[in-house]
N, CA and C atoms as an extended XYZ file, in Angstrom:
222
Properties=species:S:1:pos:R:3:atomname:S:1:resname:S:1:resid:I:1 pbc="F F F"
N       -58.804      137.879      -10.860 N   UNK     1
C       -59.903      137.062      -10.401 CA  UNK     1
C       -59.846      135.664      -11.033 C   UNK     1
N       -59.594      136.090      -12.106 N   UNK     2
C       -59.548      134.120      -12.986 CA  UNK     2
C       -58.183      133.447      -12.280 C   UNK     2
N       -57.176      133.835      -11.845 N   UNK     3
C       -55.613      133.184      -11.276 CA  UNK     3
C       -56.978      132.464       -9.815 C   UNK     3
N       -57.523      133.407       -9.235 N   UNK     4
C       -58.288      132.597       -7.704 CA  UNK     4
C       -59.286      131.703       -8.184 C   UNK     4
N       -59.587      131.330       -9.378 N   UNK     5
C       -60.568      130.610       -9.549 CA  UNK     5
C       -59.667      129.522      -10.059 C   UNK     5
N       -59.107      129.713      -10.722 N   UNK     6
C       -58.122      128.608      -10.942 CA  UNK     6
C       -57.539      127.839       -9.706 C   UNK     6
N       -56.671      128.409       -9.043 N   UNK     7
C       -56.445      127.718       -7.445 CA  UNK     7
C       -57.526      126.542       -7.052 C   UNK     7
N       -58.527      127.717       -6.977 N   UNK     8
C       -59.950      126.855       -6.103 CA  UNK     8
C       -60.137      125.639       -6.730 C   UNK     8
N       -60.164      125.601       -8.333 N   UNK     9
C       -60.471      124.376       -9.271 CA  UNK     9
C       -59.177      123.678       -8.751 C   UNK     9
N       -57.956      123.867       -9.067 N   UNK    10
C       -56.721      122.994       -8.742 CA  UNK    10
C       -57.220      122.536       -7.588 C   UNK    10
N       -57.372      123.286       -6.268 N   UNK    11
C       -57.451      122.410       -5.182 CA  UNK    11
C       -59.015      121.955       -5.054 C   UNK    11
N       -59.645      121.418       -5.551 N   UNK    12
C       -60.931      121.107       -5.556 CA  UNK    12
C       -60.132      119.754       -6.431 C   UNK    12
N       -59.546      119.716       -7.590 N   UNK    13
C       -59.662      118.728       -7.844 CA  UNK    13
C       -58.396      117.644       -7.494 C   UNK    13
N       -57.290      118.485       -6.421 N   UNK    14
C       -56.596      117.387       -5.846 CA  UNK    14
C       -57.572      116.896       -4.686 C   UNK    14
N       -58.534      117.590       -4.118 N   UNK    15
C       -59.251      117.458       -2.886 CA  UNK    15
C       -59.732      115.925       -3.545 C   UNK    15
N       -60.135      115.505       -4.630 N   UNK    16
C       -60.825      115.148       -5.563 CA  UNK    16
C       -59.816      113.520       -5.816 C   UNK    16
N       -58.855      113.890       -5.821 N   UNK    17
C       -57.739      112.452       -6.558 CA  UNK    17
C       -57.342      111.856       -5.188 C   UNK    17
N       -57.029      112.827       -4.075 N   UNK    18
C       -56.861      112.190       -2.716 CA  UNK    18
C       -58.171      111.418       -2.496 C   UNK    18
N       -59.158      111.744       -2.452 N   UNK    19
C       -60.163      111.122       -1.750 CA  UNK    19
C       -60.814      109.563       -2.530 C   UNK    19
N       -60.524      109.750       -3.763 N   UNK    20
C       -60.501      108.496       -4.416 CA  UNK    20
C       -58.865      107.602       -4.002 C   UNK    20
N       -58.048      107.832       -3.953 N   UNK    21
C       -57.263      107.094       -3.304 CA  UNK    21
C       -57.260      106.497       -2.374 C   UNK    21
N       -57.638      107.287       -1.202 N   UNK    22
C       -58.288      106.989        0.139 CA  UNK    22
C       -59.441      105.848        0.214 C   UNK    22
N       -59.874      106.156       -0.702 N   UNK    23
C       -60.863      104.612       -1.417 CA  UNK    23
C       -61.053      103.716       -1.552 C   UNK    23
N       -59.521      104.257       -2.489 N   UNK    24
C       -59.136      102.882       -3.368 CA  UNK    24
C       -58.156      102.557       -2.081 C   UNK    24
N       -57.433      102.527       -1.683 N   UNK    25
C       -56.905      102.129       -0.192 CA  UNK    25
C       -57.637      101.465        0.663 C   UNK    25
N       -58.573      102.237        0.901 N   UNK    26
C       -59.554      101.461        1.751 CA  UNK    26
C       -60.380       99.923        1.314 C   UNK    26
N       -60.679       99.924       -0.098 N   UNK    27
C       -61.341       99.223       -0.601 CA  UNK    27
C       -60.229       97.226       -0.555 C   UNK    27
N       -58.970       98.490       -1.076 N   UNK    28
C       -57.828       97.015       -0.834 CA  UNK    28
C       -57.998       96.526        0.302 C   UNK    28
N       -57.644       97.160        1.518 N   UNK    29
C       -57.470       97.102        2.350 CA  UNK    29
C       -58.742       96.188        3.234 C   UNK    29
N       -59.656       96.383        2.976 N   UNK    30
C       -61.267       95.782        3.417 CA  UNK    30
C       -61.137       94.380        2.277 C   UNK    30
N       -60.669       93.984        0.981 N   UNK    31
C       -60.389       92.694        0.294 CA  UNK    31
C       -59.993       91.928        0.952 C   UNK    31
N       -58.766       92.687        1.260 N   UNK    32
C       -57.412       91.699        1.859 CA  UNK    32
C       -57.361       90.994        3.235 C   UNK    32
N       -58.710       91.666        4.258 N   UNK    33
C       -59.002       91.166        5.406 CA  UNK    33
C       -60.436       90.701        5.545 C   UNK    33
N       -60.870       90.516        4.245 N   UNK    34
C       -62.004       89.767        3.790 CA  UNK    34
C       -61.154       88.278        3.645 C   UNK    34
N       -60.052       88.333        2.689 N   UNK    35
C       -59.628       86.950        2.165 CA  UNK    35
C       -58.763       86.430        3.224 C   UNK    35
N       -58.286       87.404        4.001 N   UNK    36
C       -57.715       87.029        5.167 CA  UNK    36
C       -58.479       86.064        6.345 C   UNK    36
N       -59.526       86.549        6.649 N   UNK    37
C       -60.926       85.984        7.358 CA  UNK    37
C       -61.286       85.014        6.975 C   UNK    37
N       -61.275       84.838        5.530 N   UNK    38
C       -62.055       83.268        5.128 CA  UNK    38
C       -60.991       82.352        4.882 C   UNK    38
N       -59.772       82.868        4.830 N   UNK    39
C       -58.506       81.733        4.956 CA  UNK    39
C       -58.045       81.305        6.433 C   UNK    39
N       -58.373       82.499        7.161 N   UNK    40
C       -58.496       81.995        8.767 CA  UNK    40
C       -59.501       80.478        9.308 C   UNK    40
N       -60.771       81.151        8.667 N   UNK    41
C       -61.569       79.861        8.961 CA  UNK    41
C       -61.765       78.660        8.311 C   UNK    41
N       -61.045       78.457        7.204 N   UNK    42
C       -60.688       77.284        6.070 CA  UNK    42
C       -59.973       76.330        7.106 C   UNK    42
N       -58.851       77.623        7.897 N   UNK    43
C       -57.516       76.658        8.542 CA  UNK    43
C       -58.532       76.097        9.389 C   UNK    43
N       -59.067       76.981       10.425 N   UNK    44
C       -59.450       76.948       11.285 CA  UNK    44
C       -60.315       75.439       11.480 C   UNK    44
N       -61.131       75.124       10.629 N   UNK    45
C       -61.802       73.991       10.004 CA  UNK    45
C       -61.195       72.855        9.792 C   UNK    45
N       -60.071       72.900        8.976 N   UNK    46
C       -59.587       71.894        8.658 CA  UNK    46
C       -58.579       71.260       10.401 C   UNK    46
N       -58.255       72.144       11.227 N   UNK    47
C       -57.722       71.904       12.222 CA  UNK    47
C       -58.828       71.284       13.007 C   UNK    47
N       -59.662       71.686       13.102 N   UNK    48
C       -60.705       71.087       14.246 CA  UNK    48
C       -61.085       69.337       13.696 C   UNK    48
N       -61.200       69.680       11.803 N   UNK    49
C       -61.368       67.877       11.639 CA  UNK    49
C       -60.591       67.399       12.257 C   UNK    49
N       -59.163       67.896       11.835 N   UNK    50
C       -58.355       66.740       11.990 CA  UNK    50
C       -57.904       66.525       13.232 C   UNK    50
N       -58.303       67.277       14.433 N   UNK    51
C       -58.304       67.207       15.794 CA  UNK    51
C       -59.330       65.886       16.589 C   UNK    51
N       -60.526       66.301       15.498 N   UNK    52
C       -61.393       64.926       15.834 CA  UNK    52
C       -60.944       64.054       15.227 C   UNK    52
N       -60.901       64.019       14.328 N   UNK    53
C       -60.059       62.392       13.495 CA  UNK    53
C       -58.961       61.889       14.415 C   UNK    53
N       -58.087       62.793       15.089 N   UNK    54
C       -57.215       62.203       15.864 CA  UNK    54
C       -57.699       61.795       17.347 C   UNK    54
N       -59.034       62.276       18.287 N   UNK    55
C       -59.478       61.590       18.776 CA  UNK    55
C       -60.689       60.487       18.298 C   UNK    55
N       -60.887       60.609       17.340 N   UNK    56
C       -61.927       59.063       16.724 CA  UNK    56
C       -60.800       57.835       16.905 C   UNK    56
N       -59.511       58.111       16.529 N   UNK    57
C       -58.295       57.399       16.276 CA  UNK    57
C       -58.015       56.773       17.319 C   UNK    57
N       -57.854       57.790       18.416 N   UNK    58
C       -57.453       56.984       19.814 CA  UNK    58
C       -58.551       56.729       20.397 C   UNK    58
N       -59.806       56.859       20.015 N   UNK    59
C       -60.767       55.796       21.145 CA  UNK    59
C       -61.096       54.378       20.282 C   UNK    59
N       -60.594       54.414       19.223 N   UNK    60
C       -60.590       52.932       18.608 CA  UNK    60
C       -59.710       52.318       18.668 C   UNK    60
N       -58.399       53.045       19.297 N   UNK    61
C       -57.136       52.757       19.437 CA  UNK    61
C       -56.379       53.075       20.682 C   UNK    61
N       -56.844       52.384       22.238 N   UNK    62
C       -56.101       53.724       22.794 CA  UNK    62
C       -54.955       52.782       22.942 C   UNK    62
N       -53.945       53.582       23.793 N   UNK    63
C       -52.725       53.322       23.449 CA  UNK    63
C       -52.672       52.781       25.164 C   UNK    63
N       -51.897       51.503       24.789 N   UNK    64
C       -51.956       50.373       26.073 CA  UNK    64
C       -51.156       51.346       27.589 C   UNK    64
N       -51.381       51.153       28.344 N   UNK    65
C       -51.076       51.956       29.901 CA  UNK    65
C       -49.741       51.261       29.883 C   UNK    65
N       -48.731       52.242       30.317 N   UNK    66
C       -47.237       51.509       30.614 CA  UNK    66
C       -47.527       50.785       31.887 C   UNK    66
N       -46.433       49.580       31.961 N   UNK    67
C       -46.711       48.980       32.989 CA  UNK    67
C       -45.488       49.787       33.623 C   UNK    67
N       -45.846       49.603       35.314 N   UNK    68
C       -44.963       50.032       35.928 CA  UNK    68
C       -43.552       49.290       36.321 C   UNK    68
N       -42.704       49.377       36.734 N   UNK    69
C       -41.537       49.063       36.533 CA  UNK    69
C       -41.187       48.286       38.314 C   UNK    69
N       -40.792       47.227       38.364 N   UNK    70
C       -40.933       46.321       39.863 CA  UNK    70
C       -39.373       46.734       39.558 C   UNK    70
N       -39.215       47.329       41.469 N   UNK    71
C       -37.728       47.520       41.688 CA  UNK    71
C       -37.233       46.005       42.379 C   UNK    71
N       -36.509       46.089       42.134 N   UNK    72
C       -35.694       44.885       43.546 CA  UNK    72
C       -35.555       45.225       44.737 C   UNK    72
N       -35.870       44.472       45.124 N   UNK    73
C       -35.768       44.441       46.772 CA  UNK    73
C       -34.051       43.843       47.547 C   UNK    73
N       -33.509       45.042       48.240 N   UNK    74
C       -32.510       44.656       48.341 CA  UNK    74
C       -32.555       44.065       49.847 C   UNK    74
């Protein structure tokens, strides 16, 4: 009877080290697409300034219309 109680404790307490792993896995795992997310929208931010800065740029600046090109007349 004590060998089956033993078992039960052994597997009770791997039941026990898996499920904190699973955890701790999870817990990384939920960090890393936390810091992932807020480095997304850092970029994300800094792209949109500098998207407007580059149109503030060209309406103070636009860039002269090519002239068109006169063929000869043969």
């Amino acid at each position: 009877m004590d060998s089956f109680l033993d078992k039960a404790q052994l597997r009770s307490i791997e039941a026990q080290k898996k499920t904190a792993e699973r955890n701790s896995a999870m817990a990384e795992y939920q960090s890393e697409a936390k810091a992932r997310a807020a480095k997304t929208a850092k970029l994300r931010e800094l792209r949109l300034a500098r998207e407007e800065a580059d149109r503030a740029a060209e309406a103070l600046n636009p860039e002269p219309k090519k002239k068109r090109a006169v063929r000869a007349a043969k």
